[in-house]
C-alpha positions in Angstrom: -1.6 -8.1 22.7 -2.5 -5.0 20.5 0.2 -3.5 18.6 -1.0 -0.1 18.6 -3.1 1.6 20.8 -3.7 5.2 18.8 -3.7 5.5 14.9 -2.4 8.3 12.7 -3.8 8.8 9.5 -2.1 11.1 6.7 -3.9 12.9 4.4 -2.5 15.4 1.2 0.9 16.2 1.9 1.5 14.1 4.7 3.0 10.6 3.6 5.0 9.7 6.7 5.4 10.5 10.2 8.6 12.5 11.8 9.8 11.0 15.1 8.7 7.2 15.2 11.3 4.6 16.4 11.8 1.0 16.5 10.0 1.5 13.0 8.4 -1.6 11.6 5.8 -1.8 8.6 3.2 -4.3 8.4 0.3 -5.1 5.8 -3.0 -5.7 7.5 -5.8 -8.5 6.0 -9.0 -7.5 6.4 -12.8 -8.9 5.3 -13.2 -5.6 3.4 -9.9 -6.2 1.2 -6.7 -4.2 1.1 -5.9 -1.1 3.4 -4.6 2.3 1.2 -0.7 1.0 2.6 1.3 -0.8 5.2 0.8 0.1 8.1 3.5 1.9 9.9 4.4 0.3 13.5 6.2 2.5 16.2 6.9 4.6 19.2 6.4 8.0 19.2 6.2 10.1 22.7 6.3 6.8 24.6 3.1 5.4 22.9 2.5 2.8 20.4 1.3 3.7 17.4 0.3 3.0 13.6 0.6 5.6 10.8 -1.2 4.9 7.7 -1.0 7.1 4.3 -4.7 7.3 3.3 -3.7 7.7 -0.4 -1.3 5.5 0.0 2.8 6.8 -0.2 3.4 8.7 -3.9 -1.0 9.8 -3.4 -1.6 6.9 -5.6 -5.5 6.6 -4.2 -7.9 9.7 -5.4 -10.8 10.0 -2.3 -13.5 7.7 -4.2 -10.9 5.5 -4.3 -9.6 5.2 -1.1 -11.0 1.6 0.8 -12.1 3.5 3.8 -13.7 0.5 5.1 -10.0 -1.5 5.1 -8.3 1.2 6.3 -10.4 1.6 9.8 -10.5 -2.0 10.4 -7.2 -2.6 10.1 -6.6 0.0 12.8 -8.8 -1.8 14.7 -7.4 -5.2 14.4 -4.1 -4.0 15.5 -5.4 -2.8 18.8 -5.7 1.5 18.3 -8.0 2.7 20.3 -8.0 6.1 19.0 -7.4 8.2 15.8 -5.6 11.1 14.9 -6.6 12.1 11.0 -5.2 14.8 9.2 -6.7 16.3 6.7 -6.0 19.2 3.9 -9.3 21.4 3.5 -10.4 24.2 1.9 -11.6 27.3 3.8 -15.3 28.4 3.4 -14.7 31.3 5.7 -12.7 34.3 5.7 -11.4 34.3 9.1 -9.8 30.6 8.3 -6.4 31.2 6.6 -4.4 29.0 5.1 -2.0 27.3 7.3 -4.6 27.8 9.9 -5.9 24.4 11.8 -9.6 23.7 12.4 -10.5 20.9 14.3 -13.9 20.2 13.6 -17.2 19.5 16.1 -19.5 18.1 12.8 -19.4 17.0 9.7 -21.7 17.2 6.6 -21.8 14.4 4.0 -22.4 15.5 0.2 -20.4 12.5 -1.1 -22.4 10.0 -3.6 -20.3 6.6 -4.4 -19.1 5.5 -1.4 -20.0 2.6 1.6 -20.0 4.2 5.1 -20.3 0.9 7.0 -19.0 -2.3 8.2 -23.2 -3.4 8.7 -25.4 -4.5 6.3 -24.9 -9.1 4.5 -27.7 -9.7 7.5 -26.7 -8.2 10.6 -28.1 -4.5 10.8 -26.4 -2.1 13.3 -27.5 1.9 13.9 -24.8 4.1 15.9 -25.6 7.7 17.6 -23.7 9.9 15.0 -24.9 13.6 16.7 -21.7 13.8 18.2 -19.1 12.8 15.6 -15.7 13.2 17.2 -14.1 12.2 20.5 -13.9 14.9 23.0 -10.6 14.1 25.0 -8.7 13.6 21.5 -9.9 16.9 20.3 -8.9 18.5 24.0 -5.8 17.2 23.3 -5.0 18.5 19.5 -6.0 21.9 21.1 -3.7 22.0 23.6 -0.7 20.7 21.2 -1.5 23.4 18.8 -1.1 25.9 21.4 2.4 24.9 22.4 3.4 25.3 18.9 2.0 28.4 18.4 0.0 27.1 15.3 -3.0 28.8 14.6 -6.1 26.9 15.7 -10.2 27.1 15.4 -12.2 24.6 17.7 -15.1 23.3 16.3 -17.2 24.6 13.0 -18.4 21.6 10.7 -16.2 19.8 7.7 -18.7 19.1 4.6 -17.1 16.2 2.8 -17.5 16.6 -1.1 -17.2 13.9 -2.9 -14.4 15.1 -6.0 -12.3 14.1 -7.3 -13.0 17.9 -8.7 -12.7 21.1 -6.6 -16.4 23.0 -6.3 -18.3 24.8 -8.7 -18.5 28.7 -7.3 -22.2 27.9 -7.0 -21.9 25.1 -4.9 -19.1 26.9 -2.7 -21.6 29.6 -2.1 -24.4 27.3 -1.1 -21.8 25.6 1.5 -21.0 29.1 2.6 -24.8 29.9 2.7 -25.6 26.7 4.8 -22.9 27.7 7.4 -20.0 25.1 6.5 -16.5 26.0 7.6 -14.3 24.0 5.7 -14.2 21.6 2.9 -12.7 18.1 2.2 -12.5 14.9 0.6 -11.9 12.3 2.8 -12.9 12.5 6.4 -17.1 11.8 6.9 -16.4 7.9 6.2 -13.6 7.6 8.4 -15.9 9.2 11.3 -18.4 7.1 10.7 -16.5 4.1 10.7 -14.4 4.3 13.3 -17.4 5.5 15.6 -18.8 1.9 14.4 -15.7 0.4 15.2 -15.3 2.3 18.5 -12.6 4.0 17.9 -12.1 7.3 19.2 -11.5 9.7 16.3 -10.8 13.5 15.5 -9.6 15.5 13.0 -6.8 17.6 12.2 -8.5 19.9 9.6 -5.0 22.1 7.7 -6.3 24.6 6.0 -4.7 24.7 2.7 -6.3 27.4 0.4 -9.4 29.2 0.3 -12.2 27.9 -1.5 -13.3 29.1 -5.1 -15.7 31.7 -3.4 -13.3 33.5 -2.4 -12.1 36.9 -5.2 -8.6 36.0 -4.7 -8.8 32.1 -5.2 -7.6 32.1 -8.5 -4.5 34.2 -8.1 -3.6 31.2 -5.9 -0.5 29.3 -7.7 0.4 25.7 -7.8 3.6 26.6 -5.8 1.6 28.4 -3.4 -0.8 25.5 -2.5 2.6 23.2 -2.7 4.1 25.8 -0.4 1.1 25.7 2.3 0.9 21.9 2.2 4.1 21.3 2.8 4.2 23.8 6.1 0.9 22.3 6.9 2.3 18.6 6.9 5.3 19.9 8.9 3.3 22.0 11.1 1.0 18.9 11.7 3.5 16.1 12.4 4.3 18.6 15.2 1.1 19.4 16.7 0.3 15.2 16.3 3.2 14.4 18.0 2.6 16.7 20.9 -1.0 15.4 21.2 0.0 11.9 21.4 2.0 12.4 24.6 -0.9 14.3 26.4 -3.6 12.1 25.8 -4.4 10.0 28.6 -4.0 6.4 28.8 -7.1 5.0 29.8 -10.1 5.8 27.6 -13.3 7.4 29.5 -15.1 9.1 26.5 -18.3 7.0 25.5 -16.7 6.2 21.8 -15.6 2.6 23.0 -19.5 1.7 23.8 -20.7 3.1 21.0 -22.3 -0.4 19.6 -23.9 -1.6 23.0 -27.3 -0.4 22.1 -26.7 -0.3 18.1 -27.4 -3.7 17.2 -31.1 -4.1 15.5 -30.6 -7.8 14.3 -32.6 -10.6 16.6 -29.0 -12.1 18.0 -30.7 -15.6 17.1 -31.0 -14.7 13.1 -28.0 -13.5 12.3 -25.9 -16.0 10.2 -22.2 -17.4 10.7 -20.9 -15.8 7.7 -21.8 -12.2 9.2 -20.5 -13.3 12.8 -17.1 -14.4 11.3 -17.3 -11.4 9.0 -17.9 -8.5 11.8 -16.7 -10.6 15.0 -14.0 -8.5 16.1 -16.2 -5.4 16.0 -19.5 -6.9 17.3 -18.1 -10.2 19.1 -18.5 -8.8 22.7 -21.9 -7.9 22.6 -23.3 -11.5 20.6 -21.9 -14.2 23.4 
């Protein structure tokens, strides 16, 4: 019986989740070694959920080091179904202000050291990425930033930069140049592997500062950024919370399919080690 059915993930600023009960924490095994935290088990709005700190309580993990690969799996081997991450980004565009949300359509990945699949040891799987994040979880982020009167942008794409430094003014002009909206350091691989793990997934994109494109980014103080993540962690734990008791029950989105036609490997040479390995994300479709 799954212990969760949707999964909250915490980015900067936002360490723990306002308004669980019947709290429990629990530390996940997984073949790709040790999520960022324990696991966080719960009600919240009637639902079951699992909140995980992606750098880990105290932001002990910088984004290279985070074990992305852990972190989705374990979400999947307690039972979510669906994923609520919040990230802190930088704006790329005037018209995005800090404390403004974005909730991303795309994504754009620029990072360099880091695995972006479960596939690969001998058993070779492709997903359809065109269409990153889930629909009905977005639909419903929307709607709970409306009834807190948060400031909201639907759609626009997230390029994910690899850090753990802040852009060059060069490179945040290219971004700008290429269309980008916003910029992080921690979301592409989470996509990408929740998509292989069919798990619906969106993000919560809080706009924190403006890049270093912008004239005024450097008169931008510590406090100040301190200031606007904290408002955006509070801000977020509200608009999360809301979402979580609109989205519907039952999944009809394509996100829980997304490995039916994926699977390249001839079903016949694919070893027990990578069976074992990958079974409770490819199981279903090698009987």
């Amino acid at each position: 019986m799954a212990q969760a059915e949707i999964g909250i993930i915490g980015g900067s600023g936002l360490y723990k989740m306002a308004g669980i009960e019947r709290v429990r924490e629990v530390r996940v095994a997984t073949p790709f070694g040790k999520p960022s935290d324990a696991y966080i088990l719960g009600v919240l709005e009637g639902r079951k959920v699992a909140f995980l700190a992606r750098h880990g309580r105290g932001h002990l993990l910088m984004p290279t080091e985070i074990n992305f690969r852990a972190n989705i799996y374990g979400m999947k081997k307690l039972g979510v179904e669906r994923i609520i991450s919040a990230s802190a980004v930088g704006s790329l565009r005037e018209d995005l202000h800090p404390l403004d949300m974005l909730l991303p359509s795309q994504f754009f990945d620029r990072t360099r050291h880091r695995i972006s699949t479960f596939f690969g040891g001998g058993l070779a799987a492709h997903i359809s990425f065109a269409d990153p994040v889930c629909p009905t979880v977005v639909k419903a982020l929307h709607a709970a930033c409306e009834v807190n009167q948060v400031r909201c942008h639907d759609g626009g794409t997230y390029l994910c930069m690899e850090g753990p430094a802040f852009s060059t003014q060069a490179e945040s002009n290219l971004y700008r140049s290429w269309g980008m909206d916003v910029i992080g350091m921690t979301n592409l691989q989470e996509a990408k592997l929740a998509r292989e793990a069919e798990i619906c997934y969106a993000t919560l994109a809080m706009v924190t500062d403006y890049d270093c494109w912008h004239p005024e980014h450097e008169a931008v103080t510590v406090t100040q950024v301190v200031e606007y993540l904290n408002k955006n962690a509070e801000n977020a734990q509200k608009i999360i919370r809301a979402a979580v008791g609109v989205l519907p029950r039952e999944r009809s989105c394509k996100c829980g399919s997304a490995l039916a036609h994926a699977i390249l490997t001839d079903r016949k040479k694919i070893s027990p080690r990578a069976r074992k390995k990958l079974a409770l994300l490819v199981g279903r479709y090698l009987k």
